[in-house]
N, C-alpha and C positions, 0 to 999 in steps of 0.2 A: 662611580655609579653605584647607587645602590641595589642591595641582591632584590627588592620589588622589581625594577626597571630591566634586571639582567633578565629573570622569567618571563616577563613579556615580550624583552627585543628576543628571547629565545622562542618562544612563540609566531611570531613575528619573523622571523628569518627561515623555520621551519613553513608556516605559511606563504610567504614568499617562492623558497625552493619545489611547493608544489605545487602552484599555481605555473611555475618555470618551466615543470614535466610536462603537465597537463600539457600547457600549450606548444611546447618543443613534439609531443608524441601525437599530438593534432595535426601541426604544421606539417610532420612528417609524412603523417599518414595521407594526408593532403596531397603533396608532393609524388608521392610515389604508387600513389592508384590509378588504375587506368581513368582516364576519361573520355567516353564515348556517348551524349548524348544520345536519350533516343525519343522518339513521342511516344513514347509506350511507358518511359518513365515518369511522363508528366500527371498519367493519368490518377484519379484517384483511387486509391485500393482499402476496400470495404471487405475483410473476410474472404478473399481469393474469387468475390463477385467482383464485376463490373461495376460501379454504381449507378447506370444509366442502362436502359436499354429489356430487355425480356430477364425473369431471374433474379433483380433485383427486390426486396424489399426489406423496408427497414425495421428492425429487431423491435420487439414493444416491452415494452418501460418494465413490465413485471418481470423480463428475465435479468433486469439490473434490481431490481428491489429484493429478485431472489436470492442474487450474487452476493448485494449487501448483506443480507440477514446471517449469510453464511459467514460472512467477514465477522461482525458481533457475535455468532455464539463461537468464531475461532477464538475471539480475542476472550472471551469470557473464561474459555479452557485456559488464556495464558496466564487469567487471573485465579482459577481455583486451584492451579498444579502447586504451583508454591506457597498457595493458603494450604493445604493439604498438606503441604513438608512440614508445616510448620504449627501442627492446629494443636498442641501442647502449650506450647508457649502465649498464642493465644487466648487459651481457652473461653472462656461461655462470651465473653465480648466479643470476639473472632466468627463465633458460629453464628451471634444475633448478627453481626456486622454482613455476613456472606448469605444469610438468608435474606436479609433487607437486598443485596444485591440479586441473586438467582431470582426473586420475589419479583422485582424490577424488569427483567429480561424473561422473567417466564409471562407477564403481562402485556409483553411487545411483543413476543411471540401470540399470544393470544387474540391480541389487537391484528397481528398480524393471519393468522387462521380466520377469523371471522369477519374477514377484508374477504377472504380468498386469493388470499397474494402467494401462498402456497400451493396451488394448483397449477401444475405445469401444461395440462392440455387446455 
């Protein structure tokens, strides 16, 4: 067998063996939890409301669009930290390149102020 075929079926047997856990530590868990049915488990759970009934209502769309935003300027941090390690090695192509990016994100934030999707009340 060639050393190609031996790294794959070694891949391949490690994939195997954890697909083997997974399902052996499933099954287990299966096995050995209590089961007690109740209709209080059926029911559906919104936020530790009820979703029927007095009490309920349903969240609006700008507290997910605010949630998002926060996601894109997290992930923006995960892209300037290590431009920032590195802005020597870069240099002046590195800083036009991250200005055209912050440039990008500082306009969707803008787009995004002058929506008012930033207003929380």
């Amino acid at each position: 067998m060639s050393e190609f075929l031996r790294s794959y079926l070694t891949v391949f047997i490690f994939g195997c063996v954890a697909v083997g856990l997974v399902g052996a530590v499933l099954g287990l868990g299966s096995l050995l939890r209590p089961k007690r049915p109740r209709p209080e488990k059926l029911i559906a759970y919104e936020s530790g409301v009820d979703p029927v009934g007095e009490g309920w209502t349903q969240a609006e769309i700008r507290y997910y669009i605010f949630a998002l935003l926060f996601v894109m300027f997290d992930v923006e941090a995960v892209f300037i930290f290590p431009w920032a390690t590195r802005l020597e090695a870069y240099g002046t192509f590195g800083v036009v390149e991250m200005s055209v990016f912050i440039g990008v994100l500082a306009l969707g934030l803008l787009y995004a102020w002058r929506k008012k999707v930033l207003r929380w009340i």
